[in-house]
KESENU-344966 format. One line per 5 residues: their letters; for each residue x, z, y negated of N, C-alpha, C. Coordinates in steps of 0.001 Angstrom, whole numbers, plus 500000, padded with zeros to 6 digits. Atoms other than C-alpha are relative to their C-alpha. Example, Ala and Ser with C-alpha at 12.3 -4.5 7.8 and 13.67 -1.06 7.14 Angstrom:
AS = 500890:500000:501190:512300:507800:504500:500900:500000:498800  499180:499940:501190:513670:507140:501060:499230:500730:498910 $
% end
This chain:
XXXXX = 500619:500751:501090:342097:507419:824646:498497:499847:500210  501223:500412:499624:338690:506647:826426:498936:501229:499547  500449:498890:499742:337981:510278:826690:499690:500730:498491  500493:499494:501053:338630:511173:822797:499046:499136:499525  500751:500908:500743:337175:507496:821484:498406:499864:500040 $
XXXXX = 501321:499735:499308:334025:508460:823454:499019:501340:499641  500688:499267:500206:333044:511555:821860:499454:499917:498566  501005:500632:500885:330079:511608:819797:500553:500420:498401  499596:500051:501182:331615:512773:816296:500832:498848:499823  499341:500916:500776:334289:510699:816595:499579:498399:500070 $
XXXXX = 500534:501210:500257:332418:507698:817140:499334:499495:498630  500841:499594:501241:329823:508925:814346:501383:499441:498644  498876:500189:501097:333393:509142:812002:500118:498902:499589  499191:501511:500005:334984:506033:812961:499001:498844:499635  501041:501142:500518:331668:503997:812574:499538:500005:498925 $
XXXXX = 500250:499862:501728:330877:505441:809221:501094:499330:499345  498559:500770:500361:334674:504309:808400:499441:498413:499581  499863:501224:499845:333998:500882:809438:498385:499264:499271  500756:500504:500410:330731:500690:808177:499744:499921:498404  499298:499380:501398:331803:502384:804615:500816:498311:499547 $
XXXXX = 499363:501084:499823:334174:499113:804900:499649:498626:500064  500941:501165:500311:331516:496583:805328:499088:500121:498824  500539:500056:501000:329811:497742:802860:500988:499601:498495  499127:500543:501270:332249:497614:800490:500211:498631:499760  500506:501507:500042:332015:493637:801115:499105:499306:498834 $
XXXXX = 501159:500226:501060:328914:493553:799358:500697:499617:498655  499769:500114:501129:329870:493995:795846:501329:499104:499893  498478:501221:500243:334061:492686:796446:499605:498920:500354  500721:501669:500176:332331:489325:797410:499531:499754:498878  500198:499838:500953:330809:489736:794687:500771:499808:498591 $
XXXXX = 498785:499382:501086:333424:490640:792049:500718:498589:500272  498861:501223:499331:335928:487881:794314:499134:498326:499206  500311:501514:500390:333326:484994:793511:499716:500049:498440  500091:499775:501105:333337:486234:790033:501230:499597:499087  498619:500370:500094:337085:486215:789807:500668:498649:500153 $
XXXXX = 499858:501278:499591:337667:483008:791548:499252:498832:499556  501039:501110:500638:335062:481114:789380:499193:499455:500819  501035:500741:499062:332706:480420:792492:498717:500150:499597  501387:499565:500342:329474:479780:791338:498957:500343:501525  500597:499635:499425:326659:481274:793094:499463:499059:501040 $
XXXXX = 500468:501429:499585:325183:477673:794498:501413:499347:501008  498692:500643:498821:328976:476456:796060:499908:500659:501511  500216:499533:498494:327955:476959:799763:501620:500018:500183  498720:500189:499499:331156:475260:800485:501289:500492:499366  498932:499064:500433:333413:477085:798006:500204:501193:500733 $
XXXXX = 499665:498619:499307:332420:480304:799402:500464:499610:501508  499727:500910:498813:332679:478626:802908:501832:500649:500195  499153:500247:499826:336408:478172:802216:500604:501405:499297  500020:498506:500434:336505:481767:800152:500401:500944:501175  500102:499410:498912:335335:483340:803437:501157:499519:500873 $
XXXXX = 499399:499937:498716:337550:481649:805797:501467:500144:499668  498118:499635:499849:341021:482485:803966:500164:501604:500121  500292:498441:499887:339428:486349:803547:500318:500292:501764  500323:500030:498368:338947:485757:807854:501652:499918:500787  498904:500648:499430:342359:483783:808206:501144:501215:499179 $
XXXXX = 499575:498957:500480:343922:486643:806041:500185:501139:500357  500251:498934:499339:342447:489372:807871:500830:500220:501433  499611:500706:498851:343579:487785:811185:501215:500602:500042  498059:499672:499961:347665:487987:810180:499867:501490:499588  499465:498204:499940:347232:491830:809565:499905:500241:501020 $
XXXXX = 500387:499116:498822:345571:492655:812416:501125:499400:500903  498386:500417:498538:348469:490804:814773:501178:500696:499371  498601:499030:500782:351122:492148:812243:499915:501642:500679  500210:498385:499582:349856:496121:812343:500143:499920:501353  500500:499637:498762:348499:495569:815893:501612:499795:500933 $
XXXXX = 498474:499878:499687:352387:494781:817021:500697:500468:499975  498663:499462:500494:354137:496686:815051:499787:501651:500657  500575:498916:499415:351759:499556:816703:500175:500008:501555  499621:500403:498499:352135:498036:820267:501709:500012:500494  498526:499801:499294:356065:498039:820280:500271:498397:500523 $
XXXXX = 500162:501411:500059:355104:494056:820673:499593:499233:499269  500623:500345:500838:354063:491093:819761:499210:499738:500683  501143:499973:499742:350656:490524:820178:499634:499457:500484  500668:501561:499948:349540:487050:821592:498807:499474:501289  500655:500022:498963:346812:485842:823698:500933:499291:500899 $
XXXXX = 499161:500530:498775:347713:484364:827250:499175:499459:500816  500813:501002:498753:345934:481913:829492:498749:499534:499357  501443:500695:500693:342230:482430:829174:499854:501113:498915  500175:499190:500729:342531:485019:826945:499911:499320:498762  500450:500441:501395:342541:482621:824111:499097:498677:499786 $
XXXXX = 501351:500235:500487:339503:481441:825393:498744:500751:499352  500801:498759:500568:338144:484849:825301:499969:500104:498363  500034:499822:501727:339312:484877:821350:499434:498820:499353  500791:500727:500923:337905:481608:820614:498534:499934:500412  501903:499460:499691:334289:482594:821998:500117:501198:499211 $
XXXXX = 500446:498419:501192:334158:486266:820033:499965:499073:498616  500621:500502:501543:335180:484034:817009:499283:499325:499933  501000:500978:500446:332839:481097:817361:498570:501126:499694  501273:499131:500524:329967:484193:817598:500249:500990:498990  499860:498920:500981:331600:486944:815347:500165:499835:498696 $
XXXXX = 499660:500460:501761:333138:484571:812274:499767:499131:499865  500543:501105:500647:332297:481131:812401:498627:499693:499839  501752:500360:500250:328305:480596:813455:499605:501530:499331  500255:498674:500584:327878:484418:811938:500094:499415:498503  499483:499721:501433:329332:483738:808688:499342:498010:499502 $
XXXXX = 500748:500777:500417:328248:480030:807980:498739:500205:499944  501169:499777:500115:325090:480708:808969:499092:500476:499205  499735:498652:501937:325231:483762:806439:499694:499130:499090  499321:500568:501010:326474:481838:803842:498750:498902:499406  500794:500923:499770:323934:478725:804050:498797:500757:500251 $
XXXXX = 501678:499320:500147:320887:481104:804714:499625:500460:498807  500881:499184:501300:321200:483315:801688:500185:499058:499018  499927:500861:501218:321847:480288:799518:498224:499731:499612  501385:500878:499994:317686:479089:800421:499214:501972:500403  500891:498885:499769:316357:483115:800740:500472:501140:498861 $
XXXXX = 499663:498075:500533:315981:486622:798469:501605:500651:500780  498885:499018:499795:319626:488661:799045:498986:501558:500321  501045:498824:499544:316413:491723:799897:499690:499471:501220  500639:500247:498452:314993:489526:802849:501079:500302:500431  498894:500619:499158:318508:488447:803882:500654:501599:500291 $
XXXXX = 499830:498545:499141:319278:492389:804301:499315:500415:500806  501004:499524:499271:316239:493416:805948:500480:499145:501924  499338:500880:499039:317155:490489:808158:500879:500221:501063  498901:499572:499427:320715:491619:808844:499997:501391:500912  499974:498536:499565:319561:495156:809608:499537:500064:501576 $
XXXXX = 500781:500532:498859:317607:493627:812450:501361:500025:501309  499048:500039:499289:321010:493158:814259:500292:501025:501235  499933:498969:499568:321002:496596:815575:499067:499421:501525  501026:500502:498879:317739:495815:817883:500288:498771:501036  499713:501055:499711:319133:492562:818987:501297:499998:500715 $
XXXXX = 498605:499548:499030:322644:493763:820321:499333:501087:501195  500308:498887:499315:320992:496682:822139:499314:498990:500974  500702:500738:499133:318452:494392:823670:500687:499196:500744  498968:500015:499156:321278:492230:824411:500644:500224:501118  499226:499306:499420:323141:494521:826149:499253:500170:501210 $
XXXXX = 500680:499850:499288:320726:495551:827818:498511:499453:501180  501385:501180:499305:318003:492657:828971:501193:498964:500568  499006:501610:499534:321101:489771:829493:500900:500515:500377  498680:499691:499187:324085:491563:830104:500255:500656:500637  500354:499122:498960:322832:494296:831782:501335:500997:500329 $
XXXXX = 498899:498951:499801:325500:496752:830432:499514:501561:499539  500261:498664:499857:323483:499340:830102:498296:499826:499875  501410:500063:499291:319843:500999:830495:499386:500152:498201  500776:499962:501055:317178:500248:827426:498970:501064:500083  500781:499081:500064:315401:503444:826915:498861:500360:498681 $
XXXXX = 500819:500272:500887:312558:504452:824705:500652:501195:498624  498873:499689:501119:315194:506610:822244:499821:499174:499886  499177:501158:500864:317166:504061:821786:499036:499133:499131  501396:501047:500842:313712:501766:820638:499624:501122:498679  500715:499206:501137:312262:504630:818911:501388:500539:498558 $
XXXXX = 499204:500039:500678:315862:505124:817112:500122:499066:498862  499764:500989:500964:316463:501762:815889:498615:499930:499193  501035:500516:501186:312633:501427:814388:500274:501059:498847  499714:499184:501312:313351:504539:812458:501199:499848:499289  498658:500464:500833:316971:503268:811340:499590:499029:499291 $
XXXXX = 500191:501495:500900:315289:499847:810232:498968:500311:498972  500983:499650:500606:312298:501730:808540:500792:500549:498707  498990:499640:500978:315623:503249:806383:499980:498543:499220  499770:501234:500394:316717:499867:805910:499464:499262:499314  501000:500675:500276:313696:498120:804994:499774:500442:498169 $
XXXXX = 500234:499143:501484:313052:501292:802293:501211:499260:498987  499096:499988:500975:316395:500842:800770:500093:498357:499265  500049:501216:500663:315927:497387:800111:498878:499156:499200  501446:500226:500633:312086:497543:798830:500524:499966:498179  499863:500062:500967:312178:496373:795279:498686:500233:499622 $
XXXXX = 501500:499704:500329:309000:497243:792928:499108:498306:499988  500811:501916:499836:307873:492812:792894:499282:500305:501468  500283:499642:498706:307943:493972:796833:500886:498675:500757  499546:501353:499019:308973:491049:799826:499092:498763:499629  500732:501322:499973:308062:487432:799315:499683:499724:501600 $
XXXXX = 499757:500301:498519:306604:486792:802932:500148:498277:500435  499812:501338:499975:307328:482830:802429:501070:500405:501164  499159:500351:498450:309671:482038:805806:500591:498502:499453  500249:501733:499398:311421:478645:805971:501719:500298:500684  499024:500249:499528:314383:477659:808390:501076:499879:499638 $
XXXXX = 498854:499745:500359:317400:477358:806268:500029:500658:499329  499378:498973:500509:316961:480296:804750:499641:501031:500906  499824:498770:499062:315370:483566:806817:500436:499369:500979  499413:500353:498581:316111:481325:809819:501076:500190:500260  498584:499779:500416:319551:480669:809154:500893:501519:500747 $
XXXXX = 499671:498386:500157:319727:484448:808409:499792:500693:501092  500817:499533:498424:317998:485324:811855:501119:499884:500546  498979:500501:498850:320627:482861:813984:500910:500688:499341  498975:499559:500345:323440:484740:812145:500106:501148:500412  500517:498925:499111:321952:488037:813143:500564:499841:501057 $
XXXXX = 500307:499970:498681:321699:486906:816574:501511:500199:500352  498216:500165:499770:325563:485528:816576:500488:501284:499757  499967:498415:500190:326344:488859:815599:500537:500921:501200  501002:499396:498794:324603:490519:818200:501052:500007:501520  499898:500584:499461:325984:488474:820402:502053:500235:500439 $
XXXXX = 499014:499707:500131:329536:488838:819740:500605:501588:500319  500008:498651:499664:329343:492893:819897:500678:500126:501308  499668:499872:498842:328406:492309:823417:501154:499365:500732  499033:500796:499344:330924:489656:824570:501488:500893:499689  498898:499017:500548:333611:492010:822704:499942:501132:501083 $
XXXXX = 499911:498673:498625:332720:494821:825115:500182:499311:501430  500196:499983:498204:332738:493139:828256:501286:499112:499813  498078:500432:499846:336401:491058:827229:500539:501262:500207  498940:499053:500148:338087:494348:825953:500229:500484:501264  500047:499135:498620:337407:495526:829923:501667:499533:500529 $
XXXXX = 499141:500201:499223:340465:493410:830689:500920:499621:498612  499463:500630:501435:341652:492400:826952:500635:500810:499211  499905:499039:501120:343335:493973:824449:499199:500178:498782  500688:500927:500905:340643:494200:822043:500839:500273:498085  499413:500387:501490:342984:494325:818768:500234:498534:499814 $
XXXXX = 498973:501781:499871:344945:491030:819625:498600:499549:500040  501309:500508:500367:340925:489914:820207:499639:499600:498603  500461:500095:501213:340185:490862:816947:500352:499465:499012  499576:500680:501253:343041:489500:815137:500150:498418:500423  499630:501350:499668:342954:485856:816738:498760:499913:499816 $
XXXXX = 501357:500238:500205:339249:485833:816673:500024:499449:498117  500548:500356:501316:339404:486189:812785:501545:498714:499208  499276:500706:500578:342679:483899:812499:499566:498159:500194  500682:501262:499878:340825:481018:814447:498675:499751:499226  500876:500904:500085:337906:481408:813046:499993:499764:498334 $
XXXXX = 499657:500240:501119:339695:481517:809445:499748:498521:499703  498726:501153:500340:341502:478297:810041:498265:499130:500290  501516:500411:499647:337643:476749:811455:499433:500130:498751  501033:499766:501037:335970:478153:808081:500511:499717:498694  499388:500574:501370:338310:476632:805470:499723:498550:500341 $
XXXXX = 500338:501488:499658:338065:473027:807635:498642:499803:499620  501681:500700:499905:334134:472940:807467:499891:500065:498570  500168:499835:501322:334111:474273:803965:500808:498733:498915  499314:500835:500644:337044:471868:802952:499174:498620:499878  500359:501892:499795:335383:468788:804765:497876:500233:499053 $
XXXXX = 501362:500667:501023:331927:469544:802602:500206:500099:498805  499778:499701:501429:333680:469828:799559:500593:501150:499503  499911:498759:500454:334565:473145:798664:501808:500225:499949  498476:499971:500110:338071:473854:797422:500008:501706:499325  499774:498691:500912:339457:477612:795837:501353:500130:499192 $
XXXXX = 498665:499690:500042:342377:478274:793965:499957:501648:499372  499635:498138:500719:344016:481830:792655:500080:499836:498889  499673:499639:501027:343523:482642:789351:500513:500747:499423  499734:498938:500492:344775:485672:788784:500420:500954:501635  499680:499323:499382:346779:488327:790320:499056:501139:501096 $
XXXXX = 500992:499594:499180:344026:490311:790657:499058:499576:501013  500598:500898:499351:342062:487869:791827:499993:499818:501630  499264:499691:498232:344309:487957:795176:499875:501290:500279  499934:498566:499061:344216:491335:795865:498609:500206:500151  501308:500287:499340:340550:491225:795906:499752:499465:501726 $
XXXXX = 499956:500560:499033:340739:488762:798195:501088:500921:501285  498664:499494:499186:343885:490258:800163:498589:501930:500203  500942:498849:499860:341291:493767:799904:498764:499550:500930  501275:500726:499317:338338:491897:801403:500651:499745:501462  499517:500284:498305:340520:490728:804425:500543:501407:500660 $
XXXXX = 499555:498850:499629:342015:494162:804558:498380:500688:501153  501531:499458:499776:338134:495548:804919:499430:499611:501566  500556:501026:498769:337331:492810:807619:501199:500320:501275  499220:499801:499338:340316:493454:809263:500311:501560:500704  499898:498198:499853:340364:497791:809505:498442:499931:500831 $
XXXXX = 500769:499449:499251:336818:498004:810220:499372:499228:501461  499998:500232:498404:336644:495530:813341:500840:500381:500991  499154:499223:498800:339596:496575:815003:499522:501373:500151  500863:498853:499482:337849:499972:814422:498950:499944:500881  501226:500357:499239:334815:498611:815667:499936:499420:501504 $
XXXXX = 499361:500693:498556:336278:496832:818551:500675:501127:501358  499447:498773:498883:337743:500182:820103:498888:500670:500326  501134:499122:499965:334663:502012:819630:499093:498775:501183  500265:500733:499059:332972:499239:821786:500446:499843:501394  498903:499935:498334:335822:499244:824599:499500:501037:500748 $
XXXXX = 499796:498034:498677:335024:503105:825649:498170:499746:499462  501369:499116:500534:331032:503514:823954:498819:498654:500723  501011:501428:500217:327930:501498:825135:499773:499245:498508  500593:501010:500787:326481:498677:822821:499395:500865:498991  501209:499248:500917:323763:501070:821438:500703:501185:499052 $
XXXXX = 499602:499201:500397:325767:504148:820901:500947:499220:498434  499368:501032:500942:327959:501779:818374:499438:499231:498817  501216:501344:500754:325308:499149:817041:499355:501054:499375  501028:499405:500846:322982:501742:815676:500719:500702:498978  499516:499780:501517:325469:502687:812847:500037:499167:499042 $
XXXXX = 499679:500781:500862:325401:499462:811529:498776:500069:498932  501654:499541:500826:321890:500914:809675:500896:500396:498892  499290:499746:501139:324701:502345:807592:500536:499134:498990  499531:501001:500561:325943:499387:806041:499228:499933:498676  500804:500131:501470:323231:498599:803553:500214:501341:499300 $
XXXXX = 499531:498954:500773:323804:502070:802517:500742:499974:499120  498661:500239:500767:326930:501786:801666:500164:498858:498775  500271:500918:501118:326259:498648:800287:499796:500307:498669  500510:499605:501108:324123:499674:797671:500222:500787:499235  498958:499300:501308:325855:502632:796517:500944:499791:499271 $
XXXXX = 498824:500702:500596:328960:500793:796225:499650:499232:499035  500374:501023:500643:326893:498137:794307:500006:500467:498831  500504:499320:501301:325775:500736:791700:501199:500695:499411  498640:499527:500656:329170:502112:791093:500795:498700:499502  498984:500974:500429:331052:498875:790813:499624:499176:499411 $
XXXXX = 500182:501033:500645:328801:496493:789661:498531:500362:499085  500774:499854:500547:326327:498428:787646:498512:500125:500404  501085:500596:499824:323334:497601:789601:499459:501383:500618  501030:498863:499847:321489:501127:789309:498718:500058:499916  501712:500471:500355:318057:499869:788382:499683:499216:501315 $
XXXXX = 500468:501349:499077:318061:498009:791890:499170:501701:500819  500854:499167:499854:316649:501592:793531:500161:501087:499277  500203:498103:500720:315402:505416:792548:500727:500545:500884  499294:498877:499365:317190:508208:793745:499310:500195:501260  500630:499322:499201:314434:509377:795517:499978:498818:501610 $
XXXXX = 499898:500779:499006:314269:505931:797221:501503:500138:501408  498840:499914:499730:317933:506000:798103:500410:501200:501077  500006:498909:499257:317625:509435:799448:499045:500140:501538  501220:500221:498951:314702:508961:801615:500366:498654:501223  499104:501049:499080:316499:505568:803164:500665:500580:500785 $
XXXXX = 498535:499744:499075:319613:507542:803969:499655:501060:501177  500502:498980:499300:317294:510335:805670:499650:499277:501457  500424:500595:498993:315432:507708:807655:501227:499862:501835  498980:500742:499178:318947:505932:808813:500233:500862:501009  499630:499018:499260:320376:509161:809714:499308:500583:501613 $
XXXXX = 501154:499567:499113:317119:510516:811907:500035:498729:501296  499846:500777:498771:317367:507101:813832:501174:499843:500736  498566:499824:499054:321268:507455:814791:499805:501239:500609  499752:498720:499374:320423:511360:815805:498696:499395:501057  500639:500379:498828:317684:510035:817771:500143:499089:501017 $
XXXXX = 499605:500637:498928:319426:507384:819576:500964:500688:500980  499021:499504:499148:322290:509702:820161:500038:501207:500732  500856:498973:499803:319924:512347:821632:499739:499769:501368  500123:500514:498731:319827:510224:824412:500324:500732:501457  499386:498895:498707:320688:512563:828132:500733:499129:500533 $
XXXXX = 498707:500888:499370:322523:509614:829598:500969:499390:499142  499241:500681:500845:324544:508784:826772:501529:500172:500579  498076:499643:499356:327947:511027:828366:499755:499185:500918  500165:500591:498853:327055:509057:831455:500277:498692:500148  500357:501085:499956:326789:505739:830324:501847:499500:499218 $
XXXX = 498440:500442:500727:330081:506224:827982:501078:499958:501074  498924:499935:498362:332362:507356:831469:499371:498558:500372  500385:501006:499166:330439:504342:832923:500916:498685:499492  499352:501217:501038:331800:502038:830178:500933:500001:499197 $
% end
């Protein structure tokens, strides 16, 4: 498993997968708080939105991940301390944070923002946890992945450079949690299973993100059939592409991994313009020239000479 999960296409594959998968987020959040009557302003609706999508996601991944194991799944000792640290950094301070930033900032900063993540796990990894070596690739990678990023999210008004704390801030510490989580995910799975991780991570930090949302107000109900499968699709999404993401972490360094997440806004935005109309948000040419950038900074991180070296290492 180490030996196929470790080679560079199929990482490339599997992270496009999972990142194809986050993107698709974008707009079904979208669509979901459309469906569900959440207005744009209900921090705490979405709040409680998010954490049944989380607490949803959660019971697949132990379901599948069992029914794939020949068991059942469950943490054991400290192992479900290990799952409630990944979730306090991967779904609860990640996703409130989220949630409560882009309410007070541009949805353009608050990407640019997110894209930042990449730089911030790597550094991570590599300045604090000291799971691998920071090279000047890998730097010169991510600026040209975020220089994608940045493009694809340039509108013709341009960036407001106003700053204030509950909103880019917010958006920053959510980043970071992020970040943060990646790494702690790679250095559990060493002794962890990281599926059962992934699906207790997002069942605690479900059951956590309906309480905070409940206790500031925020209630949801189902309107519609569809309505649920949205939702039930959204947890699917959250649920496929971390356990993807979570294997690819077990066998790959931090960097080799993290620098696909440049793909995301991609995805985003195409998905946006197919499902929700929003073709006037860039030009072709823009769009094209983004996806060139992204690309050029994943072939230049993964250009790296110690990369086979570092993957056997890890």
């Amino acid at each position: 498993m180490s030996k196929y999960l470790s080679k560079t296409w199929v990482v490339c594959l599997l992270a496009c997968v999972s990142c194809f998968l986050w993107g698709s987020a974008f707009p079904g959040v979208k669509i979901g708080y459309e469906w569900f009557q959440i207005a744009s302003e209900a921090s705490a609706a979405q709040i409680v939105f998010a954490g049944c999508r989380f607490f949803l996601a959660g019971i697949m991944v132990i379901f599948f991940g069992s029914l794939s194991s020949g068991r059942f799944l469950r943490p054991e000792g400290i192992q479900w301390k290990h799952a409630a640290v990944i979730s306090l950094f991967q779904t609860i301070l990640q996703y409130i944070l989220f949630y409560i930033g882009l309410a007070h900032t541009a949805g353009t900063k608050a990407s640019i923002i997110v894209g930042a993540n990449v730089f911030i796990a790597i550094l991570t990894a590599s300045l604090i946890f000291r799971q691998e070596k920071l090279t000047g690739e890998k730097i010169l990678g991510c600026l040209v992945g975020f220089a994608g990023v940045v493009l694809i999210n340039m509108t013709p008004g341009g960036i407001s450079m106003h700053v204030s704390f509950m909103g880019e801030g917010l958006v920053l510490l959510s980043t970071v949690a992020y970040a943060f989580s990646s790494v702690i995910m790679k250095d559990y799975s060493k002794t962890d299973h990281p599926v059962m991780l992934s699906g207790y991570q997002f069942f605690i930090g479900g059951i956590v993100m309906i309480a905070v949302g409940t206790a500031m107000g925020g209630s949801i109900r189902i309107p519609s059939v569809k309505a649920f499968g949205m939702l039930a699709y959204l947890a699917f999404a959250s649920a496929m592409a971390y356990t993807i993401w979570s294997q690819l972490l077990k066998y790959n360094p931090v960097s080799k991994v993290a620098v696909f997440c440049f793909m995301t806004p991609v995805f985003g935005v195409i998905l946006s313009a197919l499902l929700l109309g929003e073709t006037d948000q860039i030009s072709q040419v823009q769009g094209i020239s983004a996806l060139v950038l992204i690309t050029a900074g994943i072939f230049i991180s993964h250009r790296n000479k110690n990369s086979a070296h570092l993957s056997n290492k890890y």
